[in-house]
MIDOSE-1310 file (N, C-alpha, C; in nm, 2 decimals, decimal comma, always signed):
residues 90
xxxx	+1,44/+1,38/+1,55/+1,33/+1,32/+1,60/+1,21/+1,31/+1,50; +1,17/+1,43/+1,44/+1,11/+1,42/+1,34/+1,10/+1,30/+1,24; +1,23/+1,30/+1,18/+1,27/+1,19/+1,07/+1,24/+1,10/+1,10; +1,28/+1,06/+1,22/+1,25/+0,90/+1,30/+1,07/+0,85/+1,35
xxxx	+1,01/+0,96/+1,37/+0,87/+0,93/+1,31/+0,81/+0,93/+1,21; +0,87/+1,02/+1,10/+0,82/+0,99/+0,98/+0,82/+0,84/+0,91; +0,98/+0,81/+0,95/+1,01/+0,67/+0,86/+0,94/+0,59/+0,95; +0,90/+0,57/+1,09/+0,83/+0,47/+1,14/+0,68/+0,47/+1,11
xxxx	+0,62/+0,61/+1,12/+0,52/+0,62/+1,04/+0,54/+0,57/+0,87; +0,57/+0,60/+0,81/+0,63/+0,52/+0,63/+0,63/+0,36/+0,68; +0,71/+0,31/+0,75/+0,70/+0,19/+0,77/+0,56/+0,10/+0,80; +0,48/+0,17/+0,92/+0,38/+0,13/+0,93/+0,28/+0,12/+0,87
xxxx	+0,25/+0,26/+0,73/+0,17/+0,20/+0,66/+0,24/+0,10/+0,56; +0,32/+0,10/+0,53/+0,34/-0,02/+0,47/+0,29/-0,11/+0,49; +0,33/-0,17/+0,65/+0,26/-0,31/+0,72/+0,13/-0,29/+0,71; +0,04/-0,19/+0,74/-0,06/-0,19/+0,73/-0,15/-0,21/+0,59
xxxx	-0,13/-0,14/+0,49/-0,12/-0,18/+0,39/-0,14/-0,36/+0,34; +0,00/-0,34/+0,36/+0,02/-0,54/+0,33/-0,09/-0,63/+0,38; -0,13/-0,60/+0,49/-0,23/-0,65/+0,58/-0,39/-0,63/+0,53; -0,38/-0,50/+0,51/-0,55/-0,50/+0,44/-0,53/-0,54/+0,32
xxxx	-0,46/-0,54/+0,26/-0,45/-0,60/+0,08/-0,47/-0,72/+0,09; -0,39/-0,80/+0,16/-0,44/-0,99/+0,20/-0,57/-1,01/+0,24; -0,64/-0,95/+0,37/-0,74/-0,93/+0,39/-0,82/-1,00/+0,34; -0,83/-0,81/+0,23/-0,99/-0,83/+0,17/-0,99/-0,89/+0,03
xxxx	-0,84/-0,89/-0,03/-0,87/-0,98/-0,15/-0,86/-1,13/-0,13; -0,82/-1,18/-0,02/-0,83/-1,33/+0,05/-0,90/-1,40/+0,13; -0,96/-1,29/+0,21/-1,02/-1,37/+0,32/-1,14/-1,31/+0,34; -1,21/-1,18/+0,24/-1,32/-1,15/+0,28/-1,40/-1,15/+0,15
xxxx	-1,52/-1,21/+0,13/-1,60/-1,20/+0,06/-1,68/-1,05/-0,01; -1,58/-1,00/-0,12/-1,66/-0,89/-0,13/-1,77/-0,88/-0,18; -1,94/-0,75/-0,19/-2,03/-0,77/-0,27/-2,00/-0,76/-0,45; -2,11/-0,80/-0,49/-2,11/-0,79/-0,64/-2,04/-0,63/-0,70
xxxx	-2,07/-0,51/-0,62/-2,03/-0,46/-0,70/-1,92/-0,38/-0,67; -1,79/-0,45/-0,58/-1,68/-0,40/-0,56/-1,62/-0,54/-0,61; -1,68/-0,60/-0,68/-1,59/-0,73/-0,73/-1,52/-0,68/-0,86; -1,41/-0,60/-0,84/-1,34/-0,52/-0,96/-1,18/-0,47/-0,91
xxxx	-1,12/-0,45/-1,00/-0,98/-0,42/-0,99/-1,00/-0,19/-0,94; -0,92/-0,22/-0,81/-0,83/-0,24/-0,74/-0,86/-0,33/-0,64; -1,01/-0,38/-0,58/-1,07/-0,41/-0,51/-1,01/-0,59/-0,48; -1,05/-0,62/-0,62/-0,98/-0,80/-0,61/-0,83/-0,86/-0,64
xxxx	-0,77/-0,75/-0,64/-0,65/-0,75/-0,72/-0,56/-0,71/-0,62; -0,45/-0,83/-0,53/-0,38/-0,77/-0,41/-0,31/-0,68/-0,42; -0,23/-0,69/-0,55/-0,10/-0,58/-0,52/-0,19/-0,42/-0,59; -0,27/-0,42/-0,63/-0,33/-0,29/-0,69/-0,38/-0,22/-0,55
xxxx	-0,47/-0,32/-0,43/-0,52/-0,23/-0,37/-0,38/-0,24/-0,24; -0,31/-0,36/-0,21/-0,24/-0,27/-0,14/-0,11/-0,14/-0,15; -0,12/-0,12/-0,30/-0,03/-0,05/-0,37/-0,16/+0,11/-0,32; -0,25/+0,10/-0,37/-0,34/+0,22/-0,37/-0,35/+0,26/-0,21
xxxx	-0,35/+0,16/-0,12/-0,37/+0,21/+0,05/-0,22/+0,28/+0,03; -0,14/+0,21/+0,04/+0,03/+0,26/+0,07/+0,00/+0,41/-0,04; -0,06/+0,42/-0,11/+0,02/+0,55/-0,18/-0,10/+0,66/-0,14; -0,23/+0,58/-0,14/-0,33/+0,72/-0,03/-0,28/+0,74/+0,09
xxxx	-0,25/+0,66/+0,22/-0,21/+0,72/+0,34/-0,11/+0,76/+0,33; -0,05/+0,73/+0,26/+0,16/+0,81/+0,28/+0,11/+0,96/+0,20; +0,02/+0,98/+0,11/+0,02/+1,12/+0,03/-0,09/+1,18/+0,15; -0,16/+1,14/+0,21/-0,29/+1,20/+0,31/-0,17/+1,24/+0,42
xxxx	-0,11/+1,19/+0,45/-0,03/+1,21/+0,58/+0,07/+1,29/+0,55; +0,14/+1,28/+0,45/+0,25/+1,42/+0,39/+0,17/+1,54/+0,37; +0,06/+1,50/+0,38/+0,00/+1,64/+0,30/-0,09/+1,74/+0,47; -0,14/+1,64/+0,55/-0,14/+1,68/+0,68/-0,06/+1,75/+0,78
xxxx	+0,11/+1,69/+0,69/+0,21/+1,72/+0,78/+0,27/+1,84/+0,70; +0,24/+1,84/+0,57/+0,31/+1,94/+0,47/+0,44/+1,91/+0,43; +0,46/+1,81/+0,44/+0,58/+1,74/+0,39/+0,60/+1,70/+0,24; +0,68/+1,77/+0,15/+0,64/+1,71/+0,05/+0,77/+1,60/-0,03
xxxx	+0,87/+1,60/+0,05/+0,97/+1,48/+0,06/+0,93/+1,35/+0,08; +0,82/+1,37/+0,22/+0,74/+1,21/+0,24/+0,65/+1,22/+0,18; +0,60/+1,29/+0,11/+0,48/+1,24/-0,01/+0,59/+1,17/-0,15; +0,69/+1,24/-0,22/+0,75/+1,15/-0,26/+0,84/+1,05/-0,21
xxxx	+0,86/+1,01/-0,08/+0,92/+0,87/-0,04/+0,79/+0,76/-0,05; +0,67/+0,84/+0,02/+0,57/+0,73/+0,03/+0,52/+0,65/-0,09; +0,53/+0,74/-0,22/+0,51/+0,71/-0,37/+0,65/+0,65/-0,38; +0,73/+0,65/-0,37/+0,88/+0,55/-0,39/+0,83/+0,41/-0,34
xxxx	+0,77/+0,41/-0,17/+0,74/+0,32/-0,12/+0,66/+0,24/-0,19; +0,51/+0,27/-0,23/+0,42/+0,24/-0,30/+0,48/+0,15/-0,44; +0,55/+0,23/-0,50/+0,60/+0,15/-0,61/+0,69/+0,02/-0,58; +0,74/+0,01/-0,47/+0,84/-0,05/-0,43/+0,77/-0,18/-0,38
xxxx	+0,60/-0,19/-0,31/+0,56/-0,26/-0,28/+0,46/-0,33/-0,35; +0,47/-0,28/-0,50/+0,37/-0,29/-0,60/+0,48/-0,43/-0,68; +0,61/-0,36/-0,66/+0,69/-0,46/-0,76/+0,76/-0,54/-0,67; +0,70/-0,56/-0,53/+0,76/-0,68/-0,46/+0,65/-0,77/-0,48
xxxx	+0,53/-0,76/-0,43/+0,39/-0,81/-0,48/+0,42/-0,87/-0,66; +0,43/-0,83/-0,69/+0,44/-0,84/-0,85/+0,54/-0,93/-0,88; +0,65/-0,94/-0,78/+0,75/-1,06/-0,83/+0,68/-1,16/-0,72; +0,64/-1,16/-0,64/+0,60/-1,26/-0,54/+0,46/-1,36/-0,59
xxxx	+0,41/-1,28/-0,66/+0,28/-1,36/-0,76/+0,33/-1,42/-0,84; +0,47/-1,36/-0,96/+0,48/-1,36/-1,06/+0,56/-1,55/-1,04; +0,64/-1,55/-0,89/+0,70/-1,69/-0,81/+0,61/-1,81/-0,84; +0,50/-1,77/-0,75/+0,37/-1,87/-0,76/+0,36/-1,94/-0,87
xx	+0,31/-1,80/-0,98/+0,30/-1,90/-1,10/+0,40/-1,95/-1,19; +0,49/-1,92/-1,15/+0,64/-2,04/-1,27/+0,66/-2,18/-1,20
């Protein structure tokens, strides 16, 4: 039972993640002085949420397996981002 909340937890910040990264680098006007990378830059900030709440939550739970899956995650959704931009512009 454990496992099966962890990974749904893992999973949902993911979604969650993907979701604030669109957001605020798309649809919300930031002020002048958060106009900066990780801030404007989708895959940096939703790479940085995925790898703060997955290491905040392993570290709550003392897990330190899902602190390295959530950093696997993180990376994983850094270089999906990364080829999905990379689409656009060819």
């Amino acid at each position: 039972m454990y496992i099966k909340i962890m990974f749904i937890s893992l999973i949902a910040i993911s979604i969650i993640s993907f979701i604030v990264g669109k957001t605020v680098t798309e649809l919300i006007k930031l002020p002048a002085w958060l106009d900066m990378k990780p801030f404007n830059c989708r895959k940096c900030l939703t790479t940085w949420i995925s790898w703060v709440l997955n290491t905040l939550l392993g570290l709550i739970v003392g897990d330190w397996i899902y602190i390295l899956c959530g950093t696997i995650s993180s990376a994983v959704i850094f270089y999906l981002i990364y080829n999905e931009e990379k689409k656009q512009w060819e």
